[in-house]
C-alpha positions as CSV (number, residue, x, y, z in Angstrom):
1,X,-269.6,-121.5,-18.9
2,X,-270.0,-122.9,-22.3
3,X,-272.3,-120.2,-23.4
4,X,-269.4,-117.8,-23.4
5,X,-266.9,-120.2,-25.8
6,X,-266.2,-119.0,-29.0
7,X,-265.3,-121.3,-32.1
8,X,-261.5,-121.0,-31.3
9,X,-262.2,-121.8,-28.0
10,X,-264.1,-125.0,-28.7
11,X,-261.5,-125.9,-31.7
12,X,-259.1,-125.6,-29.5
13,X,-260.8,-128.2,-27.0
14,X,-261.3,-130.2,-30.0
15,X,-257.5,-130.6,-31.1
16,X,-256.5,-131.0,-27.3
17,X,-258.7,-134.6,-27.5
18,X,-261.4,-132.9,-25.9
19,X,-264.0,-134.3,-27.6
20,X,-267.1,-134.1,-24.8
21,X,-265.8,-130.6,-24.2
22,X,-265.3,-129.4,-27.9
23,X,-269.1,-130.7,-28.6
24,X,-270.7,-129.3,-25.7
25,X,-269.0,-125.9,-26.7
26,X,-270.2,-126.2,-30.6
27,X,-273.9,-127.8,-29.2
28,X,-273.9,-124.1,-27.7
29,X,-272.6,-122.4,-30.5
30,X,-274.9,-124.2,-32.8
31,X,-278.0,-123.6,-30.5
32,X,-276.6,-119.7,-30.5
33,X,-276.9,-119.6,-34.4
34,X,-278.3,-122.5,-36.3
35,X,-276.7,-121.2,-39.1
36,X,-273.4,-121.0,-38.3
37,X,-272.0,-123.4,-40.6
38,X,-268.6,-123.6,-39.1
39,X,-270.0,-124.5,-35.6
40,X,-272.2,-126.6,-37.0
41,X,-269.3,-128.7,-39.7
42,X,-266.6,-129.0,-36.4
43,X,-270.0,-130.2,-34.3
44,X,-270.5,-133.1,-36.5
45,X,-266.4,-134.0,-37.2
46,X,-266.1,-134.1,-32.9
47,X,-269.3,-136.1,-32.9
48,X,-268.1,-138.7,-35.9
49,X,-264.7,-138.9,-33.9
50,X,-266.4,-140.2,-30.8
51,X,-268.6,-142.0,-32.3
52,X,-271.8,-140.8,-32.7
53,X,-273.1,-141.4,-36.0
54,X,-275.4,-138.2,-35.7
55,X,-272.1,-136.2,-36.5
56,X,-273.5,-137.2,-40.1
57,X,-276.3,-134.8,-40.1
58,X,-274.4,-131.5,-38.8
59,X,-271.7,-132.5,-41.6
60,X,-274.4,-132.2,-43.9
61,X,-275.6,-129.2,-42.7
62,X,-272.6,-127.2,-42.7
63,X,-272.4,-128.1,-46.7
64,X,-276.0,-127.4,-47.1
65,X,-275.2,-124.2,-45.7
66,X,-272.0,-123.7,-47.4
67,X,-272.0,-125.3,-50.4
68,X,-269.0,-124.1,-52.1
69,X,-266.6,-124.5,-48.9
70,X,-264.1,-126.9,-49.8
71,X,-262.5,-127.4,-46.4
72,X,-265.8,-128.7,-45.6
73,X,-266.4,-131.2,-48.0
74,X,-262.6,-132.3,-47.8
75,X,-262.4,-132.8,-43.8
76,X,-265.7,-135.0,-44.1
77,X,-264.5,-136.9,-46.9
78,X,-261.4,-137.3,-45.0
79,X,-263.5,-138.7,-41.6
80,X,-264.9,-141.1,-43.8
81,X,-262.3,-142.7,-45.7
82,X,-260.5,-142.6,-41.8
83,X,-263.8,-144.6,-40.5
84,X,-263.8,-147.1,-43.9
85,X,-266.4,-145.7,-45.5
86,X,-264.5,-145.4,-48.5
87,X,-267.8,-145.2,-50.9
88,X,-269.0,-142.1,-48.9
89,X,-265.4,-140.7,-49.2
90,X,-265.0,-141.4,-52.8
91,X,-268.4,-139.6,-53.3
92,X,-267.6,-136.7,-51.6
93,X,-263.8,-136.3,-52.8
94,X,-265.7,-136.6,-56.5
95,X,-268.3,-134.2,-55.4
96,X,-265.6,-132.0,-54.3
97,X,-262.9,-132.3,-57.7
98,X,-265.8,-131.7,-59.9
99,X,-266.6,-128.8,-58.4
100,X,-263.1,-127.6,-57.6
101,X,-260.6,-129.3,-60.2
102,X,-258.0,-127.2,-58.3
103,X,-258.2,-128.9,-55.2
104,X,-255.5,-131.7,-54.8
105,X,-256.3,-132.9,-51.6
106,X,-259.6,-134.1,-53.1
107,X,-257.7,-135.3,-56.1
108,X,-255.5,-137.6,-53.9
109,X,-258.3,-138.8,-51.9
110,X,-260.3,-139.4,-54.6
111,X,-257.3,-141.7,-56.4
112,X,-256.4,-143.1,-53.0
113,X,-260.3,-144.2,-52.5
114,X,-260.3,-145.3,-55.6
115,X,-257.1,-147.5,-55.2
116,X,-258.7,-149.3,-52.0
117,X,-261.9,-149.8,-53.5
118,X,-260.0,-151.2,-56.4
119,X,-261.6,-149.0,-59.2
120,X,-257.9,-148.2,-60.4
């Protein structure tokens, strides 16, 4: 059953399309270990991608409980410019380059944001 799924398992449910599958996998995973941020960050990125808005809050999460993991912050920044939010995007892509000047997928979203707003 679900309760014996491990992360890869439900990523790999996940990137198969999977969606209902992957999310009841990291609802268990979650409800496991409330602070397993990478449960929790792939939770609310499954649930954004079929639509439930709640996805939101575990995104949050997983940064609250990671705050310097850039993969987080990127992948939801990412979602969001995918679903239009491009304000939200360009927030988080900012959030993310001043923390991390390094990081040049933050860069280009950031600049790409930025172009579609028309800010540029």
């Amino acid at each position: 059953m679900m309760d014996l799924m491990n992360l890869q398992d439900a990523q790999s449910l996940h990137q198969s399309g999977d969606l209902q599958g992957a999310i009841a996998a990291y609802e268990s995973l979650v409800k496991a270990n409330k602070n397993d941020a990478a449960a929790t960050h792939f939770l609310g990125m499954a649930k954004l991608q079929a639509g439930d808005t709640s996805g939101d809050t575990h995104l949050q999460r997983a940064i609250e409980l990671e705050p310097e993991n850039e993969l987080f912050q990127t992948n939801y920044a990412n979602l969001k410019a995918q679903m239009g939010d491009l304000k939200t995007a360009y927030a988080l892509f900012e959030a993310t380059t001043q923390k991390s000047p390094q990081n040049l997928l933050a860069q280009e979203g950031a600049g790409q944001c930025a172009m579609r707003l028309g800010n540029m």
